[in-house]
C-alpha positions in Angstrom: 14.5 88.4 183.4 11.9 87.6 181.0 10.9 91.6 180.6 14.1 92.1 179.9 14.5 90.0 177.4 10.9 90.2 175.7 10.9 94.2 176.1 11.8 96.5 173.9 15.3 97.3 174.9 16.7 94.8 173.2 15.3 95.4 169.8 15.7 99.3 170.2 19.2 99.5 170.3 20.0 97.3 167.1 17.6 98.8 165.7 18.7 102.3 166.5 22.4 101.1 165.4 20.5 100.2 161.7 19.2 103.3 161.6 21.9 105.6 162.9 24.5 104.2 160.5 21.7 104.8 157.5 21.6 108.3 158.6 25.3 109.0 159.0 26.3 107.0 156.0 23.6 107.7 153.3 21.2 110.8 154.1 23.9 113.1 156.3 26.1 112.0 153.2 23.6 113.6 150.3 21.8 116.7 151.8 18.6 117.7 149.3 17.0 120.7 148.2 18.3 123.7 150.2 21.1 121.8 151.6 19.0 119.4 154.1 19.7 116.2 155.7 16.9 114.3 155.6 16.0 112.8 159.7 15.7 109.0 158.9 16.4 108.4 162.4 13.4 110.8 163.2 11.2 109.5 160.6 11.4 106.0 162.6 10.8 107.5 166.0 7.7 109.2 164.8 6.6 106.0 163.0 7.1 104.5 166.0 5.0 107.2 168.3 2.3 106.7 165.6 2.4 102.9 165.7 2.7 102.6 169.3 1.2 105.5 171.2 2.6 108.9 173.1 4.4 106.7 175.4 6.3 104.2 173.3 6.9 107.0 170.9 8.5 109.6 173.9 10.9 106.4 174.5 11.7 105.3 171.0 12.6 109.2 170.8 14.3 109.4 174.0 16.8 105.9 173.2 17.4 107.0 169.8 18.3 110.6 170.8 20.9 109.6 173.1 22.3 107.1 170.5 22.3 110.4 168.1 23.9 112.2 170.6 26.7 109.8 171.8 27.5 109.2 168.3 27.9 112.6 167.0 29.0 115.9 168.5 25.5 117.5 169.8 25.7 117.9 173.5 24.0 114.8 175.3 20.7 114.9 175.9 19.7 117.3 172.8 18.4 115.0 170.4 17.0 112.9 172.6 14.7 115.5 173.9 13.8 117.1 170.5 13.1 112.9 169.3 11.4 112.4 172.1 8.7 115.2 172.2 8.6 114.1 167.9 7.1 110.7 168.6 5.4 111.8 172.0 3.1 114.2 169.5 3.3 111.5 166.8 1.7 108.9 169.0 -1.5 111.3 170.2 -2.8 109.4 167.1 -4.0 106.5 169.3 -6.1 109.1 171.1 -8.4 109.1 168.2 -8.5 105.5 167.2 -6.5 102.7 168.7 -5.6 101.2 165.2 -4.9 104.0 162.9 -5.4 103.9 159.1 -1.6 104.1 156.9 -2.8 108.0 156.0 -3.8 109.1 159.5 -0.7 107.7 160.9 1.4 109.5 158.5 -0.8 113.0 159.2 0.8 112.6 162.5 3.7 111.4 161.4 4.0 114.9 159.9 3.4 117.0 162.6 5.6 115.0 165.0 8.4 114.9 162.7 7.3 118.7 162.2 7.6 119.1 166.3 10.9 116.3 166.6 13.1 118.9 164.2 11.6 122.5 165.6 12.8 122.1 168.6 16.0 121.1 167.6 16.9 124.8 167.5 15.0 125.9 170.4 17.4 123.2 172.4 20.0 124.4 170.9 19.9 128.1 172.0 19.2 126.2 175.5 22.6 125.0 175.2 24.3 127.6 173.7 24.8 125.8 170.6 23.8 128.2 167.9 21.6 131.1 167.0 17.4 131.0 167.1 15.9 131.2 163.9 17.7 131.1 160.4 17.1 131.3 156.8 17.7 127.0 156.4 14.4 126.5 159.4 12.2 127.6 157.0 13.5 124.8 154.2 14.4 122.2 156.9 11.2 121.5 159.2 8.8 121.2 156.1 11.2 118.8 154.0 12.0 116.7 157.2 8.6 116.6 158.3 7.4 115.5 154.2 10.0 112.8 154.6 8.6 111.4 157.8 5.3 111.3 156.3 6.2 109.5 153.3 8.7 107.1 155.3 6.1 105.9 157.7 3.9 103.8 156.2 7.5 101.9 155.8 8.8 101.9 159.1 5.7 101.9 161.2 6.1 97.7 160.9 9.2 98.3 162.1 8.4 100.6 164.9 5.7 98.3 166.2 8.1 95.7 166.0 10.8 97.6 167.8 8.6 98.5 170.2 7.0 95.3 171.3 3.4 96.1 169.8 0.8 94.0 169.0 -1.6 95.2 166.5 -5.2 95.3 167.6 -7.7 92.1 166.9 -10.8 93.0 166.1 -13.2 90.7 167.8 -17.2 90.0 166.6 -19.5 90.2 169.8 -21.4 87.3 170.0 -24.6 87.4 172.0 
């Protein structure tokens, strides 16, 4: 009982409400440049993944993406893959250093994010859902994956939080 209620279910999913009402309300609302919706929901999966590792990252991803899916009209399970393999490369981070600096984190932020909204597209010709490549993936993954990056120094506090870790105390040997 005590996992259950210390673990990170129980902060991912209010959370994930917070972020998925941002995203529906304010940034599917006011598209940018090109006409692109800006991921925030992605940006805190991947800060997340690069706060917490490939494992807590591939979760974050994987919760989140279903809550993307239930709540919009994207068949279920398509988000949550494309999130999940976002903070799953996001967190590989933690494979060079186990506390990453702000600007490393968001380096992988980046590419996750980069990762999280290519194969969007890819799972979507899976599915049936639309065509492969078009004119808008060339304006889309860059813009999303620069939004990411910026937003993570921001919401990696929150992913760690959401996720249940602890950040790493640095200990002086004493002989």
């Amino acid at each position: 009982m005590r996992s259950i209620v210390l673990g990170p279910l129980l902060r991912l999913v209010p959370v994930g409400l917070v972020a998925l009402s941002i995203q529906r309300v304010v940034f599917a609302a006011h598209p940018v440049f090109h006409d692109v919706k800006l991921q925030f929901v992605l940006a805190l999966v991947v800060a997340a993944g690069a706060g917490g590792g490939a494992d807590r990252g591939a979760v974050a991803g994987f919760v989140l993406g279903l809550m993307y899916d239930i709540s919009g009209n994207t068949p279920l399970g398509l988000m949550a893959l494309a999130y999940g393999l976002g903070g799953m490369t996001a967190g590989y981070v933690h494979s060079f250093t186990p506390d990453p600096q702000w600007w490393l984190a968001s380096i992988f932020a980046f590419f996750g994010a980069a990762v999280g909204e290519a194969a969007i597209p890819v799972a979507e010709v899976i599915t049936g859902e639309n065509g492969w490549l078009t004119s808008e993936v060339k304006w889309t993954i860059p813009i999303v994956a620069g939004f990411a990056a910026l937003m993570c120094p921001l919401l990696m506090p929150v992913g760690r939080w959401m996720m249940g870790v602890k950040r790493k105390k640095w200990k002086a040997m004493l002989e």
